[in-house]
N, C-alpha and C positions, 0 to 999 in steps of 0.2 A: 167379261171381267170375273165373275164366276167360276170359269172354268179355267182362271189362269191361277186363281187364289187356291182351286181344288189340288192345282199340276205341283203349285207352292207348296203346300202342305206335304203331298207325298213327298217331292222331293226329299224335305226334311226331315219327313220319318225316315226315307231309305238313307238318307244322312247317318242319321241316329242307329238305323240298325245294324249297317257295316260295319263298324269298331264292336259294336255289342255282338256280332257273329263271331266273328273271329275272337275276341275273346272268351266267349261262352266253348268256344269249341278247345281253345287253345288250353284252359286257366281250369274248365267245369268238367267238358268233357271228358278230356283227355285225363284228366283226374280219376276218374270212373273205370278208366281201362288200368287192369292188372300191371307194372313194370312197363308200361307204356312211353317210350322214348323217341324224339322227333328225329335219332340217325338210325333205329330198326325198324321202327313200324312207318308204314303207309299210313295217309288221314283215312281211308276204308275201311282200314282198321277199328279203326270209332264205330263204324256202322256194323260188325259183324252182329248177327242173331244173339250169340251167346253170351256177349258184352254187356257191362251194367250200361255201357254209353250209346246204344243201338237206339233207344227212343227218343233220345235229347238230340241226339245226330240227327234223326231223321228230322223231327221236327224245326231243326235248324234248316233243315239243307230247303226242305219243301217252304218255308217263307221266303227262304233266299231264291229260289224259284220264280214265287208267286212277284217277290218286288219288281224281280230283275224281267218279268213280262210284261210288267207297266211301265217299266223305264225303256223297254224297247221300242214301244208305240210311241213315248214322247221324243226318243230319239229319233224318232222315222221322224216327226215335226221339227223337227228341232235342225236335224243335218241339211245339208243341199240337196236335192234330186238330184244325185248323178250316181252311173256304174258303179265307182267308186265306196260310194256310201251306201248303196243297195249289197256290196258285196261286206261291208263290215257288219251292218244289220244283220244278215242274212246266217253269219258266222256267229254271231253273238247271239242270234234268237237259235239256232242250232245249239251251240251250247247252252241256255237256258233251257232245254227242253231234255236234253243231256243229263242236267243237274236233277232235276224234276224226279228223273228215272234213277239217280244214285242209290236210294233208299230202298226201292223194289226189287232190287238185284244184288243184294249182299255179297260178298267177296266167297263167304265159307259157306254159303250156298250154292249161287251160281256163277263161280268163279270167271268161267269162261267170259259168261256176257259181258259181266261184269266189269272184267278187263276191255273187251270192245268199246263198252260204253267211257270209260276211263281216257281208253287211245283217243277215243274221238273228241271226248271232251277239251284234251290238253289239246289237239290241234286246232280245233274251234276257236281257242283263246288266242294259242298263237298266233292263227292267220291273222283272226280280227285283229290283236293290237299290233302285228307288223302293219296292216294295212290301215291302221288309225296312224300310227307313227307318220308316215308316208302323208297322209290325208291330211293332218296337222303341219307338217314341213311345208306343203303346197301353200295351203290357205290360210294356215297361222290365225285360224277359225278360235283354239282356244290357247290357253295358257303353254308356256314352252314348258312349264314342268310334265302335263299331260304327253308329250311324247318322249321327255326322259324314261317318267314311270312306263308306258308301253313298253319300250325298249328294254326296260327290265324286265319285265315280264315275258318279253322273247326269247334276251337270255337265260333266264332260270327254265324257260321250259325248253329249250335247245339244249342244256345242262341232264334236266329231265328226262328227256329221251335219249339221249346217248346214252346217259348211265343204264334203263331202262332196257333198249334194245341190249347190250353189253351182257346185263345181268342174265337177260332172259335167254339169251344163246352160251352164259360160259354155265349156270348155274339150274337151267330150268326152268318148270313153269311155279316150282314150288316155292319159290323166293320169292316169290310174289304174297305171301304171307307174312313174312319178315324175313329182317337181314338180320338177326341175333348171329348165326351162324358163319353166313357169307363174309359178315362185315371183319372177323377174324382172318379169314384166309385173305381175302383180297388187298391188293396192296396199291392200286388206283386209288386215287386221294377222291379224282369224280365220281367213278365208280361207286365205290365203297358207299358215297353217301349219297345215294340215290333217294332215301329219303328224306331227306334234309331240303336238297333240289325241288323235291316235293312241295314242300312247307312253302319254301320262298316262295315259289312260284307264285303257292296259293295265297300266301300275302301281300307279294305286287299287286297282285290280280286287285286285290281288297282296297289298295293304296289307290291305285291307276282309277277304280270304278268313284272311290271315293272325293280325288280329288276331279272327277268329272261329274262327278253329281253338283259340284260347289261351284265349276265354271258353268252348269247350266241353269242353278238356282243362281246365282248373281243373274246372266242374263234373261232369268223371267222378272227380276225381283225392278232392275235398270230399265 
């Protein structure tokens, strides 16, 4: 009993602090950055070194880390034991550990990695919610809005990387700093707004976790 009243609590902090991440990054952060625009700049942006918004980033992204490693052990509880759901876990604690690393590897330092860790993150999320999507159609385990939201979240990051790869082969590896520039020449409507695809994504992403925090705090709560 104890230990379901303990799973209760977090839950609803991790409730409470998904709208407050995202708004702190979207509303405070992002604030902090110089001319800072959600159709030039990348959200990495927020986290460069020389950024007033480098520490509030970081400290954002490392809670959102820290929650999202206890929401993954309750998930292990929580799902079925099957293939299935060992291979969404498995995507999701990937990307959780992903995130972790965002702030150690800044853009205008260690671009490169940086960018690795980036790729790998958006496909992390991907997989996981194509294969939640799918995993929710089967067993209709939780709310049907939970596989609408997934499914958004496939397509803004199917969105994402098209723009993404596009950019990175017509333009280089230096637009990956901002699109001030590119967003003038370019006359793809997808393209052009590769960061924008960005944002969304990272909002479904927000919407999708949040409203499955709420289908598994009702079911501990029932």
């Amino acid at each position: 009993m104890k230990e379901i009243i303990q799973i209760q609590r977090f839950l609803l902090a991790y409730l409470i602090f998904l709208p407050a991440f995202f708004t702190t990054l979207f509303f405070v952060v992002r604030k902090r950055y110089k001319n800072y625009s959600v159709f030039t700049f990348w959200i990495s942006n927020l986290g460069v070194k020389k950024s007033h918004s480098q520490l509030i980033f970081s400290i954002c992204f490392f809670i959102f880390g820290f929650f999202n490693v206890l929401f993954c052990l309750i998930l292990f509880e929580t799902l079925p034991k099957t293939l299935l759901t060992s291979s969404i876990l498995f995507f999701l604690s990937l990307s959780t550990i992903l995130i972790i690393l965002v702030p150690f590897f800044p853009m205008d330092e260690k671009r490169k990695v940086h960018e690795m860790i980036a790729i790998f993150l958006f496909i992390s999320i991907l997989t996981a919610c194509l294969l939640f999507a799918y995993f929710n159609l089967i067993s209709q385990m939780f709310s049907v809005y939970l596989t609408i939201f997934s499914l958004a979240v496939v397509v803004f990051s199917f969105l994402l990387s098209y723009s993404y790869l596009k950019i990175k082969a017509k333009y280089g590896g230096w637009a990956m700093s901002d699109l001030a520039l590119e967003r003038k020449k370019e006359k793809s409507f997808i393209i052009k707004n590769a960061t924008l695809w960005e944002w969304l994504t990272f909002f479904s992403v927000i919407v999708w976790l949040f409203v499955l925090v709420i289908n598994i705090l009702l079911a501990y709560i029932i």
